[in-house]
PARODO-214497 format. One record per residue: z, y, x of N, C-alpha, C in turn; residue number from 1; residue in one letter. Coordinates in Angstrom, 1 decimal. Layout:
BEGIN
{atom {Z,Y,X},{Z,Y,X},{Z,Y,X},NUM,"a"}
...
***
This chain:
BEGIN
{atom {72.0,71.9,92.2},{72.6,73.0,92.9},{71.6,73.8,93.7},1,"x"}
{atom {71.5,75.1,93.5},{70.8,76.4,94.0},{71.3,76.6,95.9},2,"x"}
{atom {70.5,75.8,96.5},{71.1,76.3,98.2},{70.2,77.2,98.9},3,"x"}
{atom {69.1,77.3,98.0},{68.2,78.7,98.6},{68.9,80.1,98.9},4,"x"}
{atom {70.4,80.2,98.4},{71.1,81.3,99.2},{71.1,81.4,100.7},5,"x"}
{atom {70.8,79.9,101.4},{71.1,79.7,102.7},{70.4,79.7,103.3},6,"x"}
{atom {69.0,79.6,103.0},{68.0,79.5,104.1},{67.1,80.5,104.5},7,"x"}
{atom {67.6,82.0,104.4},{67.6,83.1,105.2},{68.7,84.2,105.6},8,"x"}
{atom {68.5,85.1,106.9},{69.3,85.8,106.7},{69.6,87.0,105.7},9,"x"}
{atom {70.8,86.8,105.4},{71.5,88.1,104.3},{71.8,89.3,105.3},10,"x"}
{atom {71.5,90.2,103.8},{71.2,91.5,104.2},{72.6,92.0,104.9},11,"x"}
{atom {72.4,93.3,105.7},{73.4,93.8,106.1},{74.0,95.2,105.8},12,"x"}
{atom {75.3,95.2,105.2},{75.5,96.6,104.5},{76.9,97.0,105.8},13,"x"}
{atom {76.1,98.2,106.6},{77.6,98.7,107.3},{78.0,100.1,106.8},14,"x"}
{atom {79.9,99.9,107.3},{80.4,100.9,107.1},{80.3,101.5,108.7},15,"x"}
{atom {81.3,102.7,108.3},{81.7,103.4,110.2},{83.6,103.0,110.0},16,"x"}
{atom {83.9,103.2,108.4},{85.3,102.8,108.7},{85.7,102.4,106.9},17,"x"}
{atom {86.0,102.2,106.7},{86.4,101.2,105.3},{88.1,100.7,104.9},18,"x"}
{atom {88.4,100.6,103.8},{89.6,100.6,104.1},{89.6,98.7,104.3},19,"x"}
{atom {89.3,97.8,104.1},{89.3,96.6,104.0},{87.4,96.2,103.4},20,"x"}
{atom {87.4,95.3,104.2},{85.4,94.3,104.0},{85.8,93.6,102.5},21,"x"}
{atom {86.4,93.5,102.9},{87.0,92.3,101.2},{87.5,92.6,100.1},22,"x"}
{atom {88.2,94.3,100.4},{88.2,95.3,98.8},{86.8,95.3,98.2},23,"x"}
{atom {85.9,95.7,99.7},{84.4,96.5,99.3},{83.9,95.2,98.6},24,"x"}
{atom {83.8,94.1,98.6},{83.2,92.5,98.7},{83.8,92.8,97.1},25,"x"}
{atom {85.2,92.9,97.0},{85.5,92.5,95.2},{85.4,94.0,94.2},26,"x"}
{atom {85.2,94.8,95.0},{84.8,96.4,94.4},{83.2,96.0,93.5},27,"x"}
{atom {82.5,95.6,94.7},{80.8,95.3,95.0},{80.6,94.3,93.3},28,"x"}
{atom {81.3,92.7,93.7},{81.4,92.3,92.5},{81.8,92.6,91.0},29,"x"}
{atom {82.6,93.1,91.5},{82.9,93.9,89.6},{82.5,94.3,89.3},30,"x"}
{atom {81.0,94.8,89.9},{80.3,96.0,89.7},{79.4,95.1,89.3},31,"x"}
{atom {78.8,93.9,89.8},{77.5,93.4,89.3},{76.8,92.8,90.7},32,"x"}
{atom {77.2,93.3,91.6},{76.2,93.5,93.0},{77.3,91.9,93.6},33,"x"}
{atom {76.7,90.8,93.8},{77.9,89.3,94.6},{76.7,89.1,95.7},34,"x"}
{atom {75.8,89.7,96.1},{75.0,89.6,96.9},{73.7,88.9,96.9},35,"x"}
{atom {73.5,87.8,98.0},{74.0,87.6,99.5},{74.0,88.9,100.2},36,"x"}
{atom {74.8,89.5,100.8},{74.9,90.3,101.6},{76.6,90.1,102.7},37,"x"}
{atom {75.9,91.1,104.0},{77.2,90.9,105.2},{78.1,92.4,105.0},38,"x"}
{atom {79.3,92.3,104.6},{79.6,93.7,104.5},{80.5,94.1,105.9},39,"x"}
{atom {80.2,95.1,106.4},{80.6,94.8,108.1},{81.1,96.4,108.5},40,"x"}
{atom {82.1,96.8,109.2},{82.6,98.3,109.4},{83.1,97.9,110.6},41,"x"}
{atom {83.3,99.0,111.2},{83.5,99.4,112.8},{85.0,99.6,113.0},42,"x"}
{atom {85.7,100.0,111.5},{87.1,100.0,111.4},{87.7,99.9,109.8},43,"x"}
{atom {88.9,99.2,109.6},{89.6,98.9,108.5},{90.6,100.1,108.5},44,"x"}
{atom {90.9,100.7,107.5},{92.2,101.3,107.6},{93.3,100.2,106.3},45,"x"}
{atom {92.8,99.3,106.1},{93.9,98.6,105.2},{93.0,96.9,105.3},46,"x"}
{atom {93.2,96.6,106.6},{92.7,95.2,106.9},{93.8,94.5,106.3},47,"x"}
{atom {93.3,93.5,105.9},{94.3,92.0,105.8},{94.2,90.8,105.2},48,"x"}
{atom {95.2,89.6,105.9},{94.5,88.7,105.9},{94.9,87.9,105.1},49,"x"}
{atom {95.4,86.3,105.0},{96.3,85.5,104.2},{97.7,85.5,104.3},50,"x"}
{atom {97.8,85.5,102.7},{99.1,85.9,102.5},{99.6,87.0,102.4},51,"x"}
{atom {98.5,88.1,102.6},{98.6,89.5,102.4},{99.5,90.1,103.7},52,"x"}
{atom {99.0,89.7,104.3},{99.5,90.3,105.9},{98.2,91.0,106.7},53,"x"}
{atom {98.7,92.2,107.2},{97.8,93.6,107.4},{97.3,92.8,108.8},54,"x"}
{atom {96.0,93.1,108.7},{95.0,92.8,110.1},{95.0,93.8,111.1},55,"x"}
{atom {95.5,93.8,112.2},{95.0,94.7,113.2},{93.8,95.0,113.2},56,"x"}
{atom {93.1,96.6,113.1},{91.0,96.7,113.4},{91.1,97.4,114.5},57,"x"}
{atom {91.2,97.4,115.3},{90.9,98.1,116.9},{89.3,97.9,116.2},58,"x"}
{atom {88.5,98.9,117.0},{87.1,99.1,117.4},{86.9,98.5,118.2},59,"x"}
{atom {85.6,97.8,118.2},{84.9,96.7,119.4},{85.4,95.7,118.3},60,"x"}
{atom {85.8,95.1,117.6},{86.3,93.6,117.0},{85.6,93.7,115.8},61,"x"}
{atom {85.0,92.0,115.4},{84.4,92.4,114.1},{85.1,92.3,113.4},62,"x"}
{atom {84.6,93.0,112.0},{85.2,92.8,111.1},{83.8,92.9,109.7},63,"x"}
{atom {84.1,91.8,109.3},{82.9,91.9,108.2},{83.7,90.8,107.2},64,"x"}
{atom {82.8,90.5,105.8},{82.5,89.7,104.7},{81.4,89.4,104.3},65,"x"}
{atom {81.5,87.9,104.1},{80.1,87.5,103.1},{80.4,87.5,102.0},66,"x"}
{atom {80.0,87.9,101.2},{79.9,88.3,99.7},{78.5,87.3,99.4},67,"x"}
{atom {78.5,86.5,98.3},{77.6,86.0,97.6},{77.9,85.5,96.3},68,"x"}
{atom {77.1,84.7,96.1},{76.8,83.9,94.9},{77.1,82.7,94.9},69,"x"}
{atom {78.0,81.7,94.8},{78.3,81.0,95.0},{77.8,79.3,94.4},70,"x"}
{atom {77.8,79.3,95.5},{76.2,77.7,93.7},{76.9,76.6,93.9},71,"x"}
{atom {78.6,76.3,94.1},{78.8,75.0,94.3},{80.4,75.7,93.0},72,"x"}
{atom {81.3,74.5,93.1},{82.2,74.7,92.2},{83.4,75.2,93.1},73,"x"}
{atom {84.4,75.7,92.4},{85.7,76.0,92.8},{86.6,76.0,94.2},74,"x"}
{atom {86.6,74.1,93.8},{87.3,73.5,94.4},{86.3,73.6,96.0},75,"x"}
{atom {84.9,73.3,95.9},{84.3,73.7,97.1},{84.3,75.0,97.7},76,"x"}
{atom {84.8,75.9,97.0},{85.1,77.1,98.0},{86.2,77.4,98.4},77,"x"}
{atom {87.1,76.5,97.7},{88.9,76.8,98.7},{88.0,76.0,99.9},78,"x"}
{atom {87.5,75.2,99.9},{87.0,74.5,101.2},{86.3,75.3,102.1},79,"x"}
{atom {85.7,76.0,101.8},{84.6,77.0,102.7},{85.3,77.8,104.2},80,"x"}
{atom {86.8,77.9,103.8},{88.1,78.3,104.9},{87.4,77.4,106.0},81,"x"}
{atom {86.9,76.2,105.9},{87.2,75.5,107.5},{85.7,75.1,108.0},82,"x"}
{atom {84.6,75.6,106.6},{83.3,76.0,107.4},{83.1,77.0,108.1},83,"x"}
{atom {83.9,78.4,107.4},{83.8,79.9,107.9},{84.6,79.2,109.8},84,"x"}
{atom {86.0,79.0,109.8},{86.4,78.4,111.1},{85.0,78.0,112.1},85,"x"}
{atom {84.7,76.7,111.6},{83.7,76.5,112.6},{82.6,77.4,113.2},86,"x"}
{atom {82.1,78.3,111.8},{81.2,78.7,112.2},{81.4,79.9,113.1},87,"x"}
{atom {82.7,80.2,113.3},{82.9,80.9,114.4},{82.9,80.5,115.8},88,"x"}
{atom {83.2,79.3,115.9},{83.1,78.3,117.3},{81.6,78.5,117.3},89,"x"}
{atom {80.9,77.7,116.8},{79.4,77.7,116.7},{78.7,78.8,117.3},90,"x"}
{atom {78.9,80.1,116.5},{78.3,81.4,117.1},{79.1,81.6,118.1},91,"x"}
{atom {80.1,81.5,118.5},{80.4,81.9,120.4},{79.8,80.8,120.9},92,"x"}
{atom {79.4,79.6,121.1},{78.7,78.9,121.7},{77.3,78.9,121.9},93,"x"}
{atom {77.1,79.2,120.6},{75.4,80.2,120.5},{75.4,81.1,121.8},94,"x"}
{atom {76.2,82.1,121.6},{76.0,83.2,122.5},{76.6,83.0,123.7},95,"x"}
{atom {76.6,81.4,124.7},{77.2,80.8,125.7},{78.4,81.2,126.1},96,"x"}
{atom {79.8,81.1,125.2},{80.8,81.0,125.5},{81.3,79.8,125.6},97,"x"}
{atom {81.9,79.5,126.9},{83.3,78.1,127.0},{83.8,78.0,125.7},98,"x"}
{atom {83.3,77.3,124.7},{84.4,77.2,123.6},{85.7,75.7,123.9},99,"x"}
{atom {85.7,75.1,124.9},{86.3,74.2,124.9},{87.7,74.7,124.8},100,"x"}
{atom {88.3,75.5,125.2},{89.7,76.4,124.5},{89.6,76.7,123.4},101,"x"}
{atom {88.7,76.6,122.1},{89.0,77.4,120.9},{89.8,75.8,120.2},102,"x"}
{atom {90.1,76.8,119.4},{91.3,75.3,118.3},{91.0,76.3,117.2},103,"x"}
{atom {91.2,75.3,116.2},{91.4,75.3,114.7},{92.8,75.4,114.6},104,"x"}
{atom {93.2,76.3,113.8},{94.4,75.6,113.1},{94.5,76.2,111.7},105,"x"}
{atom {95.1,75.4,111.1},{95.0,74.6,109.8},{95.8,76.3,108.8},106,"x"}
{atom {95.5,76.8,108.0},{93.8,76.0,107.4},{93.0,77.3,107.3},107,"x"}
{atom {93.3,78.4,108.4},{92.0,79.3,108.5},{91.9,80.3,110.1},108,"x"}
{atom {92.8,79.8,111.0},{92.7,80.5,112.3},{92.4,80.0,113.4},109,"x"}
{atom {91.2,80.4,114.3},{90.7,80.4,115.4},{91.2,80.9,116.6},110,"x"}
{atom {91.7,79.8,117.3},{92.5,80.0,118.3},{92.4,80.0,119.6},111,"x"}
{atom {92.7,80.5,120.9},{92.7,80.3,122.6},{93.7,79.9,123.0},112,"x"}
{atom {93.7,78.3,122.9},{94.9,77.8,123.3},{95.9,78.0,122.0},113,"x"}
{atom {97.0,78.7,122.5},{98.3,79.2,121.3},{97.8,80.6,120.7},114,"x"}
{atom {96.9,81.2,121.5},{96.6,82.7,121.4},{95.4,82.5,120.0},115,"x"}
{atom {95.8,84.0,119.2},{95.1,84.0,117.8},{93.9,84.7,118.4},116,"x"}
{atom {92.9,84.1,117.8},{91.5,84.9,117.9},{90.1,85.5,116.9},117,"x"}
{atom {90.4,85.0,115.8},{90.0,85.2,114.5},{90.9,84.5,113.3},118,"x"}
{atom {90.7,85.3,112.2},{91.6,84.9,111.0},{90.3,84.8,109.9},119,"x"}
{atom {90.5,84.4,108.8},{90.1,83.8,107.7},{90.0,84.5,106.5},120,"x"}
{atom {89.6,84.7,105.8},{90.6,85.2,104.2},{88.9,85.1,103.2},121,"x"}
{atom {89.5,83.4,102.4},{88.2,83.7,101.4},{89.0,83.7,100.2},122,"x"}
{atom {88.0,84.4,99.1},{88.4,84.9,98.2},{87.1,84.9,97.1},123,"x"}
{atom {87.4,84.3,95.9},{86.5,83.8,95.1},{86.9,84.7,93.4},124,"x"}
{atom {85.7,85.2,92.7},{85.9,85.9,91.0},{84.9,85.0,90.3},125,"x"}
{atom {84.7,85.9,89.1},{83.6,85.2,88.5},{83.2,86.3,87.7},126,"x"}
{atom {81.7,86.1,87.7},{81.1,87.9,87.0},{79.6,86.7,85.8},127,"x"}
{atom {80.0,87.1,84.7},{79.3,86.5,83.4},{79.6,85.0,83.6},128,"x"}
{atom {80.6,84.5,83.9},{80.7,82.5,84.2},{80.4,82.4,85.0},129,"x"}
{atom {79.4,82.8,86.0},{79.3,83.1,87.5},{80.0,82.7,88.6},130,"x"}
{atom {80.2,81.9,89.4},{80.9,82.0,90.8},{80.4,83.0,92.0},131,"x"}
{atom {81.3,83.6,92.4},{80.9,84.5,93.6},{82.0,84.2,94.9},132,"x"}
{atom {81.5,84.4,96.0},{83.0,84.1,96.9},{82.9,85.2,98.0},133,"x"}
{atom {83.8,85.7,98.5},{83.7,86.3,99.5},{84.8,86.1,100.8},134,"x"}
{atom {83.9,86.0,102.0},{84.4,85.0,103.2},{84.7,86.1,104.2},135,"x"}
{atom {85.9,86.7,104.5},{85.6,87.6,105.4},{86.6,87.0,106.9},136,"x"}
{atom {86.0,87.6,107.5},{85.9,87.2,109.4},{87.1,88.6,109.8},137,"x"}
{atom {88.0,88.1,110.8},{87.9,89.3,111.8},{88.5,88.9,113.0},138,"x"}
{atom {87.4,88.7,113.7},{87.1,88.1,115.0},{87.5,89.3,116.1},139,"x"}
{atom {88.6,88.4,116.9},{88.8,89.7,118.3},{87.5,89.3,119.0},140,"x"}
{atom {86.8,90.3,119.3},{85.4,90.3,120.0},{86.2,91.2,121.6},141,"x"}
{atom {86.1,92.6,121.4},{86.4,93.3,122.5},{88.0,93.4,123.0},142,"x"}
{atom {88.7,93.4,122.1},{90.1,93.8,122.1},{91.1,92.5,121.4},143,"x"}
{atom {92.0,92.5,122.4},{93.0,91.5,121.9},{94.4,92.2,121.4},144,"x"}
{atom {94.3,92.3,120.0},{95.4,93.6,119.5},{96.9,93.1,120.4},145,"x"}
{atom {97.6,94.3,120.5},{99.3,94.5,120.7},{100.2,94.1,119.4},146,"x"}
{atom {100.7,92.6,119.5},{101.0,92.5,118.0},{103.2,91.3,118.6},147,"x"}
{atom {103.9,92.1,118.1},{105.3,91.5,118.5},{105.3,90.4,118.2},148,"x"}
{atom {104.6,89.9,116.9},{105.0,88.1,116.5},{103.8,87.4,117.1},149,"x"}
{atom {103.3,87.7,117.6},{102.0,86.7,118.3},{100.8,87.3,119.4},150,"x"}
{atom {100.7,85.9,120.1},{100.0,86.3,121.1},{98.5,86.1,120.9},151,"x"}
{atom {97.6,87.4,120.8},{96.1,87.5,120.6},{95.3,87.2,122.2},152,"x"}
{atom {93.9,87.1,121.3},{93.0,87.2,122.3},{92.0,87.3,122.0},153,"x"}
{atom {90.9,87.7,123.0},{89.3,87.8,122.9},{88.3,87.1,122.8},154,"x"}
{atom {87.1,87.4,122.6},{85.9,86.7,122.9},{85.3,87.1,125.0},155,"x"}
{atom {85.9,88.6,124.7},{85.1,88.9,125.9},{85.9,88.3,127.1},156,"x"}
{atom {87.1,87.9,126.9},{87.9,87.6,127.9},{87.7,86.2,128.2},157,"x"}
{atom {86.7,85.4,127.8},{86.9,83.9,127.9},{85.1,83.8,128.5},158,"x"}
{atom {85.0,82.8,129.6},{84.4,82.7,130.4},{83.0,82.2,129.3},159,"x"}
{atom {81.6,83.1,130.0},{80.4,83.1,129.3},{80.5,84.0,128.0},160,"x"}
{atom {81.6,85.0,128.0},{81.7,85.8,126.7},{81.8,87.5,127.5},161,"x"}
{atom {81.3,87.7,128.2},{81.7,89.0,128.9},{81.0,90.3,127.9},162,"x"}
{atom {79.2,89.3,127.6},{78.5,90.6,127.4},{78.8,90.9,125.5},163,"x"}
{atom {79.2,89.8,125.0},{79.4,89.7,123.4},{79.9,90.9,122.9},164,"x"}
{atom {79.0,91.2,121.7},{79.8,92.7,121.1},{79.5,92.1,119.9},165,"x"}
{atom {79.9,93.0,118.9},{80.4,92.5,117.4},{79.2,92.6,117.1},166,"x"}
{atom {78.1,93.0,117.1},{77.1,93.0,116.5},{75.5,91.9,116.9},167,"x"}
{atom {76.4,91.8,118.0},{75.5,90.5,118.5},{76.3,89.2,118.1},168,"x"}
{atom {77.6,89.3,117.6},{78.1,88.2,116.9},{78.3,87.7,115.7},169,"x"}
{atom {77.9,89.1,114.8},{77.6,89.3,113.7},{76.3,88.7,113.3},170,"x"}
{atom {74.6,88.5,114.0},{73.5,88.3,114.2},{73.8,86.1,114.0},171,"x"}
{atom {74.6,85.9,115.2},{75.0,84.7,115.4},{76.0,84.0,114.2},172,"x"}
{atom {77.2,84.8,113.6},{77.7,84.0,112.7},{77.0,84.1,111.1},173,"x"}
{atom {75.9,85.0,111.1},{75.0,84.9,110.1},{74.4,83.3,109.7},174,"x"}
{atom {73.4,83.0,111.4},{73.0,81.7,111.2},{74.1,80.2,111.1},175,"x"}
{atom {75.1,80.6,111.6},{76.3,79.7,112.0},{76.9,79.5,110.3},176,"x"}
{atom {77.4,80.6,109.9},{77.9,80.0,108.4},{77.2,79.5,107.6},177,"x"}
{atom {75.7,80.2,107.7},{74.8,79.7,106.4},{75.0,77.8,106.4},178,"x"}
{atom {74.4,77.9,107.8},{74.4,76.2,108.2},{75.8,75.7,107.5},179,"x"}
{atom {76.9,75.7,108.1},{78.2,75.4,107.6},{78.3,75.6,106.4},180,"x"}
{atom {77.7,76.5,105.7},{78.4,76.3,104.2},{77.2,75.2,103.5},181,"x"}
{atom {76.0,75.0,103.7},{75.3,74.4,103.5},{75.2,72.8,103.9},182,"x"}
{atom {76.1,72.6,105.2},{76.3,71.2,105.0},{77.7,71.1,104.0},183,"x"}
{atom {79.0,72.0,103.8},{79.7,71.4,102.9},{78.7,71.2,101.5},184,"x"}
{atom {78.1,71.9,101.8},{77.7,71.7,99.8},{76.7,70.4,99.2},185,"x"}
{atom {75.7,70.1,101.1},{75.1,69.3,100.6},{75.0,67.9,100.9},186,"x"}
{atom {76.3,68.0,102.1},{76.7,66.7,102.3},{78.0,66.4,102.3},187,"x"}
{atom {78.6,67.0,101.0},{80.4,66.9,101.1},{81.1,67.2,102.5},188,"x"}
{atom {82.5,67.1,102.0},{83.3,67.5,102.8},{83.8,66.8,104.2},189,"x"}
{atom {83.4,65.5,103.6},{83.8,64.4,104.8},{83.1,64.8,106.2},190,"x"}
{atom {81.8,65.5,106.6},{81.4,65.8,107.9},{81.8,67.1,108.6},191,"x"}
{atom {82.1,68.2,107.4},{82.5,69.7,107.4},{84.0,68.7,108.7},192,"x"}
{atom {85.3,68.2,107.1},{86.4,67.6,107.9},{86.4,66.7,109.3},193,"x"}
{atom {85.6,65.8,109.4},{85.6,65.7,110.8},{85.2,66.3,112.2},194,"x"}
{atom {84.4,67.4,111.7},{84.6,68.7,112.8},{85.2,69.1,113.0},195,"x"}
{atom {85.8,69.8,111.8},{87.4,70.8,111.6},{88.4,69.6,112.6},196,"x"}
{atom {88.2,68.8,112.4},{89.6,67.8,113.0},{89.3,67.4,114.0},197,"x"}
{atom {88.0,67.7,114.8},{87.3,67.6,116.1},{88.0,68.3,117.1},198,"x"}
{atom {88.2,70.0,116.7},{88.7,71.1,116.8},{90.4,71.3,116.4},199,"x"}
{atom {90.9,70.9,116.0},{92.3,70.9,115.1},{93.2,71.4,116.0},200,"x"}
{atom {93.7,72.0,116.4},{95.1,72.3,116.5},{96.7,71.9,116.2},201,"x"}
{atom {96.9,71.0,117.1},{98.6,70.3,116.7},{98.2,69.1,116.0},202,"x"}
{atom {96.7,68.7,116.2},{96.6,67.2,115.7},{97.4,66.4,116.5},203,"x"}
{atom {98.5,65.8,115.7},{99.2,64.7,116.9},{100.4,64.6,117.6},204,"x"}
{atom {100.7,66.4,116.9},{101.6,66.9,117.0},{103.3,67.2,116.4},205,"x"}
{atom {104.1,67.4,116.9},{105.6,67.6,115.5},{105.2,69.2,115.0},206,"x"}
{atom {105.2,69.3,113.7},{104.8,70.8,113.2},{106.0,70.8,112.0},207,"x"}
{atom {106.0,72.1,112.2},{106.9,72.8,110.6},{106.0,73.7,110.0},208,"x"}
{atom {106.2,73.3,108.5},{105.3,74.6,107.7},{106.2,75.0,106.5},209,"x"}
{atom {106.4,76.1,106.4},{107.1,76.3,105.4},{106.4,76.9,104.2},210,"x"}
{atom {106.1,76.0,102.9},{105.2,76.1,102.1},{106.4,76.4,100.7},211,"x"}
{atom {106.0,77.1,99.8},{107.0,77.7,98.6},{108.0,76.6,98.1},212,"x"}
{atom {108.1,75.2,98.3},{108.7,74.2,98.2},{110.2,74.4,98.8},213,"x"}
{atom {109.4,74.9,100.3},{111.0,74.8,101.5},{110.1,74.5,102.6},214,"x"}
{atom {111.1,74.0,103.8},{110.5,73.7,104.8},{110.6,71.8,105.5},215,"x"}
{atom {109.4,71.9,106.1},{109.0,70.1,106.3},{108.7,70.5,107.4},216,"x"}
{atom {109.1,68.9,108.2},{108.9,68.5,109.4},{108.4,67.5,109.5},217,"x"}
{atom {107.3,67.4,110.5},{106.6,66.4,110.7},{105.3,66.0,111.4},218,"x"}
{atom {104.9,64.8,111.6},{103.6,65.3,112.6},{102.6,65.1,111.7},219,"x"}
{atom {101.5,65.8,112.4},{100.4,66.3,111.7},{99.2,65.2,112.0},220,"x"}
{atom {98.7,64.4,111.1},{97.7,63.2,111.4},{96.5,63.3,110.7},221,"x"}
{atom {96.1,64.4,110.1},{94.8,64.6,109.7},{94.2,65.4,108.3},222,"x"}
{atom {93.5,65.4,107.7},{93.3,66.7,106.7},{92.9,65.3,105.5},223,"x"}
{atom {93.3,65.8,104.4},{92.9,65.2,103.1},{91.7,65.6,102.4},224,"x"}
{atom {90.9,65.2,101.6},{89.7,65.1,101.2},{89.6,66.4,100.3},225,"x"}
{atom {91.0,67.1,100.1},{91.0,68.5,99.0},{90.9,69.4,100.3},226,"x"}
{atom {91.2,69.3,101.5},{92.0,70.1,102.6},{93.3,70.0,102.8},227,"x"}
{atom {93.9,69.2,101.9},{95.3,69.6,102.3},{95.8,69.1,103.7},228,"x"}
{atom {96.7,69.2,104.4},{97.3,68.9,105.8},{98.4,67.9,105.4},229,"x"}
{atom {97.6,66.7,106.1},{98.4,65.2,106.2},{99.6,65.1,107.0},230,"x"}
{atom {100.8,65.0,106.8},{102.1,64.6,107.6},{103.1,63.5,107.3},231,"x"}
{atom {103.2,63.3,108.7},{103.9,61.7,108.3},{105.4,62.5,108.9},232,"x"}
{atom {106.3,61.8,108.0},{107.4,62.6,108.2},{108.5,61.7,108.8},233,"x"}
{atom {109.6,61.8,108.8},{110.4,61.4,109.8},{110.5,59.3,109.5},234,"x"}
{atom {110.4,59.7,107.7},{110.9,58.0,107.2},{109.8,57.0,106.9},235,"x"}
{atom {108.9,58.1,107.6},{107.2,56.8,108.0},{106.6,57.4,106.9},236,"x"}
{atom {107.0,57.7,105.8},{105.9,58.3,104.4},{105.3,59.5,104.8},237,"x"}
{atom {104.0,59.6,104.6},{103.3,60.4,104.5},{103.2,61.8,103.3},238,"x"}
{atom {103.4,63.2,103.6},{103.2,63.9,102.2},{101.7,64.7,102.4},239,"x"}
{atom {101.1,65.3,101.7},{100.0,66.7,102.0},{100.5,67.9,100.9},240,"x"}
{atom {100.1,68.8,102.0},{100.5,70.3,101.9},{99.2,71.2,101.8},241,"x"}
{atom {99.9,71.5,100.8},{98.3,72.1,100.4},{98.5,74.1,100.8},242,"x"}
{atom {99.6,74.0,101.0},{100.1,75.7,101.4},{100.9,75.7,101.9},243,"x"}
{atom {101.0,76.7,102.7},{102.0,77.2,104.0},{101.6,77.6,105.6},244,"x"}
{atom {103.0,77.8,106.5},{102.4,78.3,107.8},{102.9,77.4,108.4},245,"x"}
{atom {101.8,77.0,109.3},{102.2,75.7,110.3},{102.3,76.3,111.4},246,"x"}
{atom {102.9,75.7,112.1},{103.9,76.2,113.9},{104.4,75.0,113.8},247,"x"}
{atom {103.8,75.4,115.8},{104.1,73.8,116.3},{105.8,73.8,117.0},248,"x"}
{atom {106.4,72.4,117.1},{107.7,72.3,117.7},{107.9,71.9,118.7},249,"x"}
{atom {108.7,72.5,119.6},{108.4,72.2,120.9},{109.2,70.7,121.3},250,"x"}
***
């Protein structure tokens, strides 16, 4: 396996406004061009995230993609969702933020407490047999959008995060994901997952997720070795969910 994608920084291609980092990331590939490169704009007019739900881009917040080349298999890049996670804790701690409020939750958002503070969305083609993947971020840096179904929030709003801007955290999750994708790939998943579950959100907790099946209840006891989300349900058996939205029960 080829990990010399990881042990420098990738180049940086910015926009001023773009309609989506992750059209341009699968535009880029179809074309021939899977990187390494950061594809990064100052505004989205057609952001969005998993599940195909539109991203708020206020200006001040980042918003970028890593687009590369991907040197591990498939199955290791549906996993890369909870290295991209970490490596966003990582780079706000780099840049001395309190991260002891950030949570994981399962299986690609960064959170303040209950409050959303980055979202996820990877997304993987294949150009001549090729794997390529593209990881895009969009981190509230300056602004905590106005949004009716959920409560957002900042980087700059949380203590040791005053002076952070998107481009000094852009700098930071450069070296933060390389690392993170580079231990999943070269020490499996088992260290990647006990971080992620370090971090977890509603570990321990009664959760509902309603995944294309229907909807389950249950508490949440840990992550499975594919990623799926472990629950033990009401009759002691355990199931894993490999899709859906988890929300906790009060």
């Amino acid at each position: 396996m080829k990990l010399e994608t990881f042990s420098s920084a990738w180049p940086v291609v910015r926009f001023d406004e773009i309609d989506s980092t992750n059209e341009e990331a699968r535009r880029r590939a179809s074309g021939g061009d899977t990187g390494p490169n950061w594809l990064v704009t100052g505004s989205q007019t057609a952001g969005r995230g998993r599940l195909g739900r539109q991203w708020s881009s206020p200006r001040g917040n980042l918003f970028t993609t890593a687009l590369l080349p991907f040197p591990g298999t498939l199955q290791e890049a549906a996993l890369a969702c909870f290295s991209a996670g970490l490596a966003v804790i990582d780079a706000a701690r780099a840049l001395g933020v309190d991260t002891g409020q950030l949570k994981l939750k399962w299986p690609n958002d960064v959170l303040v407490g209950s409050a959303k503070l980055a979202g996820i969305l990877i997304e993987t083609g294949s150009l001549h047999g090729k794997l390529w993947m593209a990881a895009g971020f969009g981190v509230n840096v300056e602004v905590a959008p106005e949004r009716a179904d959920r409560v957002t929030s900042c980087l700059t709003a949380l203590p040791g995060g005053t002076s952070i801007t998107a481009q000094r955290l852009l700098s930071a999750l450069d070296i933060a994901f390389r690392a993170r994708l580079f231990q999943l790939l070269n020490d499996g998943f088992g260290s990647t997952r006990e971080a992620w579950l370090s971090h977890a959100a509603a570990l321990g907790a009664k959760v509902e997720l309603n995944p294309v099946s229907g909807r389950i209840e249950g508490v949440m006891t840990g992550l499975a070795e594919d990623g799926a989300l472990i629950l033990r349900l009401q009759d002691g058996s355990e199931t894993h969910v490999r899709a859906g939205e988890i929300s906790v029960l009060s």
